[in-house]
C-alpha positions in Angstrom: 0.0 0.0 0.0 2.7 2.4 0.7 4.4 1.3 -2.5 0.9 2.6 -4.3 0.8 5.8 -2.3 4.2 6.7 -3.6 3.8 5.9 -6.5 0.1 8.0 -7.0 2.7 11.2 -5.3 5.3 11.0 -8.0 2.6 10.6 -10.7 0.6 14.0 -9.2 4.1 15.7 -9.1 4.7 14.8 -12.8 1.0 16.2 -13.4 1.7 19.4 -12.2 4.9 19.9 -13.7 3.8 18.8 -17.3 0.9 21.4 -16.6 -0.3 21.6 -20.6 -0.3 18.1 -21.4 -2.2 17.5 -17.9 -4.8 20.0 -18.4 -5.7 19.0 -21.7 -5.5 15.3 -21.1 -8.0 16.2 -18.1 -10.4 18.2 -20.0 -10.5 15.3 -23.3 -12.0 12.8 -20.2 -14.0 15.3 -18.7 -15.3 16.8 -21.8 -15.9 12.7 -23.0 -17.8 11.4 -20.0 -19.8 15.2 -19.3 -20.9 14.6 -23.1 -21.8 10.9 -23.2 -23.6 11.0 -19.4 -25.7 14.2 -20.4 -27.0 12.3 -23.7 -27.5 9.0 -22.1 -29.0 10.1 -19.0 -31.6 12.7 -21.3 -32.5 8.9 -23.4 -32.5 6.9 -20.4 -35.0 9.2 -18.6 -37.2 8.8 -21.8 -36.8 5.3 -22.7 -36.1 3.1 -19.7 -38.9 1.7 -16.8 -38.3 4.5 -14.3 -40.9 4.8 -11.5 -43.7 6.4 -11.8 -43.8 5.2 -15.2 -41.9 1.4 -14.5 -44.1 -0.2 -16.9 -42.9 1.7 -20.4 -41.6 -0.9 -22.0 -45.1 -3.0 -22.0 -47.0 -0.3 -23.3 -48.6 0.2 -26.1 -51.0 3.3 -26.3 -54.5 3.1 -29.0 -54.3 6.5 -30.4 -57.2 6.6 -33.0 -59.3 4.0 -35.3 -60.1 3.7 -39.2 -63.2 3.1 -40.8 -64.1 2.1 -44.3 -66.1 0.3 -46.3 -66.6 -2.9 -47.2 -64.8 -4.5 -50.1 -63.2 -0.9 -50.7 -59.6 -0.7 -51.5 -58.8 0.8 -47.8 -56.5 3.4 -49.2 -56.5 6.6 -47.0 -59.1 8.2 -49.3 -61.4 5.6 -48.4 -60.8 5.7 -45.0 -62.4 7.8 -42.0 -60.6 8.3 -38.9 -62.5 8.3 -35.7 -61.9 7.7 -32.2 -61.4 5.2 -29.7 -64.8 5.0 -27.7 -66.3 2.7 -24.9 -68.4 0.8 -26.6 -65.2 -0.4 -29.2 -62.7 -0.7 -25.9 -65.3 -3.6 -24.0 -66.2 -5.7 -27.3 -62.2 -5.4 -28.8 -60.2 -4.9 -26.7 -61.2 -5.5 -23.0 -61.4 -9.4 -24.2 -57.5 -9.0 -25.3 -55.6 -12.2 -23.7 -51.7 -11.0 -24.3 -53.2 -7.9 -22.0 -52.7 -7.2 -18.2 -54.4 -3.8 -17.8 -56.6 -2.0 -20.0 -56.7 1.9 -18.8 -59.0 3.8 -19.7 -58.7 7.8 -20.2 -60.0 11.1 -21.0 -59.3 11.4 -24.6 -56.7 14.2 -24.7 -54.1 12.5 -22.5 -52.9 12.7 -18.9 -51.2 16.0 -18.8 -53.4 18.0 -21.6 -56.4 19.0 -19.2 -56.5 21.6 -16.9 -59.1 23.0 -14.1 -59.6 25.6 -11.8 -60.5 24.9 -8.6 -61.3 27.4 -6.0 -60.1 27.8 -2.6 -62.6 27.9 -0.1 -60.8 29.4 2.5 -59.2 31.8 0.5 -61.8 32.0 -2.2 -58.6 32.0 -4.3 -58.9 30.0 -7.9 -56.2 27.8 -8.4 -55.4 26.0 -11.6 -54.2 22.8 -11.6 -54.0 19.7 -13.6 -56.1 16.3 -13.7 -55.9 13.0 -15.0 -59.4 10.7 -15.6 -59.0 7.3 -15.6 -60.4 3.7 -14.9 -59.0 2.1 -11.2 -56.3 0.6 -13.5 -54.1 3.9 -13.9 -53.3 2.7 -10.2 -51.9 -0.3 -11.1 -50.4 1.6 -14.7 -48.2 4.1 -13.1 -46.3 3.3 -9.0 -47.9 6.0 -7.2 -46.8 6.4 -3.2 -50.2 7.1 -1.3 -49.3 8.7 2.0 -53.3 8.9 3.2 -56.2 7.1 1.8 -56.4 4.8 -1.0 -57.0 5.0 -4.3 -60.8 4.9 -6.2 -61.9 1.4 -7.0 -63.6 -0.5 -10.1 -66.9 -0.3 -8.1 -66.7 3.5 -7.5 -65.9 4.0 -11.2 -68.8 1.8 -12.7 -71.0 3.5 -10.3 -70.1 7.0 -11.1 -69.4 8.1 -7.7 -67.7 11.6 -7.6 -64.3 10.5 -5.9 -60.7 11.8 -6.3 -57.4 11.5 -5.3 -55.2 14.7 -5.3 -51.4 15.4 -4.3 -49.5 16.3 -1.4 -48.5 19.9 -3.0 -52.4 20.4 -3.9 -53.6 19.5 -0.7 -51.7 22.3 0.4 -52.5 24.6 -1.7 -56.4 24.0 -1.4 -56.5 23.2 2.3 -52.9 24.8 4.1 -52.3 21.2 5.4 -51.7 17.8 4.2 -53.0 15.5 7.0 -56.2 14.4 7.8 -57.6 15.0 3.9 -59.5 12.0 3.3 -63.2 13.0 3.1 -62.7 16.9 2.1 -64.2 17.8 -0.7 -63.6 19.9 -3.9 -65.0 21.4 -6.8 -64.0 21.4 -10.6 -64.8 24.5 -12.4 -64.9 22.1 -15.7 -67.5 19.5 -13.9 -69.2 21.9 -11.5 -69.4 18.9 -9.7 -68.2 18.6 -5.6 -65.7 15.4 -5.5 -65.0 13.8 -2.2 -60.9 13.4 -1.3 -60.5 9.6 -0.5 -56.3 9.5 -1.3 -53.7 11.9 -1.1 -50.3 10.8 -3.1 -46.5 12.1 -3.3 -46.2 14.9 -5.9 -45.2 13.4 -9.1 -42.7 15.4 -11.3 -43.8 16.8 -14.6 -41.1 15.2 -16.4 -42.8 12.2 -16.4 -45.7 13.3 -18.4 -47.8 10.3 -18.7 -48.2 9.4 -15.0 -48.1 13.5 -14.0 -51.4 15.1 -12.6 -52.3 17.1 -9.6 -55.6 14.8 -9.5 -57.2 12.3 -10.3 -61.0 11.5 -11.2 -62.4 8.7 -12.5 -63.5 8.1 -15.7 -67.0 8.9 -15.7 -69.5 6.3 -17.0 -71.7 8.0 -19.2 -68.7 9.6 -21.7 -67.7 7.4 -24.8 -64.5 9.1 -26.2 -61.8 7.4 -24.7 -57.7 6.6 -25.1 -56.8 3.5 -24.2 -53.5 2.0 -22.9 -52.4 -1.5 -23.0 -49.7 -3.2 -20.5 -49.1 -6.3 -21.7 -48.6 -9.7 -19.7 -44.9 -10.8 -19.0 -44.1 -13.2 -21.2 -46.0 -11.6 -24.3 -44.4 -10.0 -27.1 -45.5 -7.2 -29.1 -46.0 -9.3 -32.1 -48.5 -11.8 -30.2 -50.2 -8.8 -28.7 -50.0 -6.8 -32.2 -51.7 -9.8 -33.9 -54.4 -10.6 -31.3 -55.9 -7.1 -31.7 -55.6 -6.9 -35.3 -57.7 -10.6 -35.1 -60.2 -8.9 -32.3 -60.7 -6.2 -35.1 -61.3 -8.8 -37.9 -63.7 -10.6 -35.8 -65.7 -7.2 -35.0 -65.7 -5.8 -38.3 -67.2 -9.3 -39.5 -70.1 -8.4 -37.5 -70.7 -4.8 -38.9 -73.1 -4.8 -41.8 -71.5 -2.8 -44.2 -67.9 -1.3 -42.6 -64.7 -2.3 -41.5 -62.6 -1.4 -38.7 -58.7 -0.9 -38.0 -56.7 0.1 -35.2 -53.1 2.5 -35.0 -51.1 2.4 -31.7 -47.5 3.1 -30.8 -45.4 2.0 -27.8 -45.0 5.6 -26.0 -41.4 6.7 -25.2 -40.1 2.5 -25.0 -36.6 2.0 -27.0 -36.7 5.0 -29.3 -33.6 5.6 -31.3 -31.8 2.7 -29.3 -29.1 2.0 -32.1 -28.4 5.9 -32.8 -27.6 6.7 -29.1 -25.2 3.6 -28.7 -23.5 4.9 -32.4 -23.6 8.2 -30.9 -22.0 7.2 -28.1 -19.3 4.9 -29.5 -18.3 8.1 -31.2 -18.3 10.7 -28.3 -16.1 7.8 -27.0 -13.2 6.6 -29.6 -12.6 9.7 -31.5 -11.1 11.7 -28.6 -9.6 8.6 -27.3 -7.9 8.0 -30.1 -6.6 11.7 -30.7 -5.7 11.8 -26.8 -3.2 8.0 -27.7 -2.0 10.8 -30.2 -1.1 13.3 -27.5 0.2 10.7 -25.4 2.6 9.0 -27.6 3.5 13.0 -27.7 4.2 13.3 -24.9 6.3 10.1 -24.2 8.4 10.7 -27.2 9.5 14.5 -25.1 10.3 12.6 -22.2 12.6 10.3 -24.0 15.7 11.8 -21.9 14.0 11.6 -18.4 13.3 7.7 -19.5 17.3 7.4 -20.5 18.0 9.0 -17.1 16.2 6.5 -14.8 17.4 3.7 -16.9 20.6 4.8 -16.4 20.6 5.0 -12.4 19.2 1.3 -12.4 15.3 1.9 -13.1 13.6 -1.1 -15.0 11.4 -1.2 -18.0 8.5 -2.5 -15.5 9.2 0.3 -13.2 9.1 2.8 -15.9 6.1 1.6 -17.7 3.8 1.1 -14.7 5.0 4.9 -13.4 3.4 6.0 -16.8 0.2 4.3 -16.8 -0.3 5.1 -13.0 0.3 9.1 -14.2 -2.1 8.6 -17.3 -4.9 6.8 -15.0 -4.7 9.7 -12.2 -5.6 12.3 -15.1 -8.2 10.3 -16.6 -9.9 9.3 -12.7 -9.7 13.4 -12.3 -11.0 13.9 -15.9 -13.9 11.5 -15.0 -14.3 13.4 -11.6 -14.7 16.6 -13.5 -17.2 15.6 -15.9 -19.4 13.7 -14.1 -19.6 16.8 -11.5 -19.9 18.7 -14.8 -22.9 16.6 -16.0 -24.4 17.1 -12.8 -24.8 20.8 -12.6 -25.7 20.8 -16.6 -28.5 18.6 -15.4 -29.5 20.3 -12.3 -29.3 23.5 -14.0 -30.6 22.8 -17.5 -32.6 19.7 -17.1 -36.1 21.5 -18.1 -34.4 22.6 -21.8 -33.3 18.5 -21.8 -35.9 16.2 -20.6 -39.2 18.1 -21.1 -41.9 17.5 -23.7 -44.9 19.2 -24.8 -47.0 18.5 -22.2 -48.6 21.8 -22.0 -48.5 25.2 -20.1 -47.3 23.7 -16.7 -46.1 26.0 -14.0 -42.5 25.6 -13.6 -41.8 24.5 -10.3 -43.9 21.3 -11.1 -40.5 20.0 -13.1 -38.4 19.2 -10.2 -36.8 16.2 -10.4 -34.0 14.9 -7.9 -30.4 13.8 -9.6 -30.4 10.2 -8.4 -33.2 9.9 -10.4 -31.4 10.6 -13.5 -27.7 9.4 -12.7 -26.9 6.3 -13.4 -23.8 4.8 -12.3 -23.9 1.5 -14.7 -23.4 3.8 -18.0 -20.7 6.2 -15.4 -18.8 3.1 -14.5 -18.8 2.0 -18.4 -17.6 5.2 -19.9 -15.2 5.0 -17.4 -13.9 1.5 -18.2 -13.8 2.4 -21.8 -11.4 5.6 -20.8 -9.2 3.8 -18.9 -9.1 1.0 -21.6 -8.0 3.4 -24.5 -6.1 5.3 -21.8 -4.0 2.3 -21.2 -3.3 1.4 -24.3 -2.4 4.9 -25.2 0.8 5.0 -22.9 1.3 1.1 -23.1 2.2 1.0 -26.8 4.6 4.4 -26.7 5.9 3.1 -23.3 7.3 0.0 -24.6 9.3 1.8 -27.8 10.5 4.1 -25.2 12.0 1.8 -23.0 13.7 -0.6 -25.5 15.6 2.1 -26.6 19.5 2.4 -25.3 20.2 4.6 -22.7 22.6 6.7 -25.1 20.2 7.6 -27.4 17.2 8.3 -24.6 19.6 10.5 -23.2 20.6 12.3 -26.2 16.7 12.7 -26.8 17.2 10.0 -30.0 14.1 9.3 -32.2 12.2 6.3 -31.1 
């Protein structure tokens, strides 16, 4: 251990003498790993199973039907596009056996709907955003209750006016956030009083499918609907793809004289997978490859101070494993620097990198804590890859420089 301290001394020592070559060796890792965390913790935030939303990758949303006639050529002229309603969801796609859950929502989304709702101690009128679902959206997204519970399948079928709201907008409409259960408010777009029976944790805006301030259920007399899938382990997106496509077959048998089709996409799952890992490789090797170019630099000016400790007994190994432990020090402070770098560029511009159009939300409803974007599997990878190319960067140049005769390292010779 002592061995390793003194050697990690002389290596800082050599650092801050060859001050240039240090700083920019530095700054290539830090610049490399502040670039490639930055973009992958932006994709990973929109594409990986991250709570609220865990269940992303088995998710398929409905987002409109087509109609057309019978024995027509079902070109797009022929076609008329409608939307999801009720009525379709329980004959089609309620049935579905590749399903787990089949939520039910207002037709413009999660986040696109807001209301007013007034304060009645204050008589102030506060706007605020809702969701309406079925009782599944509780089982969709992994919402933390800390009073109450949420609405259940009987409530919704029989159209009771129940809600669950959030910490912050239990504050906001009633200056405390204990002992909510059984308040009631008042929806300037229902004119309707709803009774409180669960309060949850605030969820961030960032996550714009699961994000509301609350929740109603989905009432039983409206028709328009979306509709999201989650699909059972086990099922693939081919078996679920061709079940509803046969669900639709078998349904548009049975309508006299039109036929029905269905579009859906898979949300935010796995988009642009193969570009981000190119990207990546590329953010990667070219400045490792230009910074084995400064290195081999740089060992080919130190050619005399090589002949020199050859010459008062040093050996190759010596030599060679004082140069690697100088070239891993700069590249564990380069990594240092940029992860602290892709930290603050996170903290302080991760509304211009994660959000979506999700609408004319107030600000402070974006917050969103850094553990929940770092992740220290693609840190600990970039890393690895650094140290890699950083090894063989002074490994290749280190063994020229050491084969040569002390004579000519001294004189400086070419290697």
């Amino acid at each position: 251990m002592k061995k390793y301290r003194q050697n990690i001394k002389q290596s800082w020592k050599l650092l801050i003498r060859n001050r240039l070559f240090s700083v920019v060796s530095i700054l290539t890792t830090a610049v490399t790993i502040t670039y490639l965390m930055v973009l992958w913790m932006g994709y990973m935030f929109h594409n990986s199973n991250m709570a609220p939303e865990d269940k992303r990758d088995r998710t398929m949303q409905l987002t409109g039907l087509a109609k057309y006639k019978k024995n027509s050529e079902k070109s797009s002229a022929d076609q008329e596009y409608i939307k999801l309603n009720v009525d379709i969801v329980k004959q089609v796609i309620a049935p579905l056996k590749g399903a787990e859950l089949i939520v039910v929502n207002n037709d413009l989304g999660y986040v696109r709907s807001p209301t007013t709702i007034r304060n009645h101690s204050t008589n102030e009128r506060i706007k605020l955003w809702y969701s309406i679902a079925n009782e599944n959206v509780w089982n969709q997204f992994s919402y933390k209750f800390i009073e109450g519970r949420p609405f259940t399948k009987e409530e919704v079928e029989s159209g009771l006016n129940v809600a669950v709201i959030s910490r912050s907008t239990a504050r906001k409409l009633f200056h405390e956030t204990e002992n909510i259960v059984g308040r009631v408010i008042t929806p300037e777009f229902s004119q309707k009083t709803f009774r409180v029976v669960g309060v949850v944790e605030d969820i961030s805006a960032l996550f714009s499918d699961a994000f509301a301030q609350i929740w109603m259920p989905f009432p039983n007399n409206q028709q328009e609907c979306g509709v999201d899938i989650i699909r059972k382990q086990g099922v693939t997106k081919e078996e679920l793809e061709a079940e509803i496509i046969e669900n639709f077959v078998k349904y548009s048998q049975a309508q006299p004289t039109e036929n029905y089709k269905c579009y859906w996409n898979y949300g935010r799952a796995k988009k642009m997978q193969k570009l981000f890992i190119f990207i990546s490789l590329i953010l990667l090797i070219v400045p490792a490859v230009n910074g084995m170019g400064l290195v081999a630099s740089n060992i080919s000016e130190r050619t005399s101070e090589i002949g020199i400790r050859k010459a008062y007994g040093a050996s190759r190994v010596s030599i060679i494993r004082q140069l690697l432990y100088e070239n891993m020090l700069s590249t564990g402070i380069g990594g240092v620097i940029g992860m602290i770098c892709s930290m603050l560029i996170t903290i302080c511009f991760g509304e211009l990198l994660l959000v979506q159009n999700i609408g004319d939300v107030s600000r402070e409803l974006f917050t969103l804590s850094f553990s929940s974007l770092f992740d220290i599997r693609i840190f600990t990878l970039a890393m690895l890859f650094c140290f890699i190319f950083n090894i063989m960067s002074v490994y290749i140049p280190a063994i020229r420089a050491t084969r040569t005769s002390i004579a000519d390292a001294v004189k400086g010779g070419e290697l």
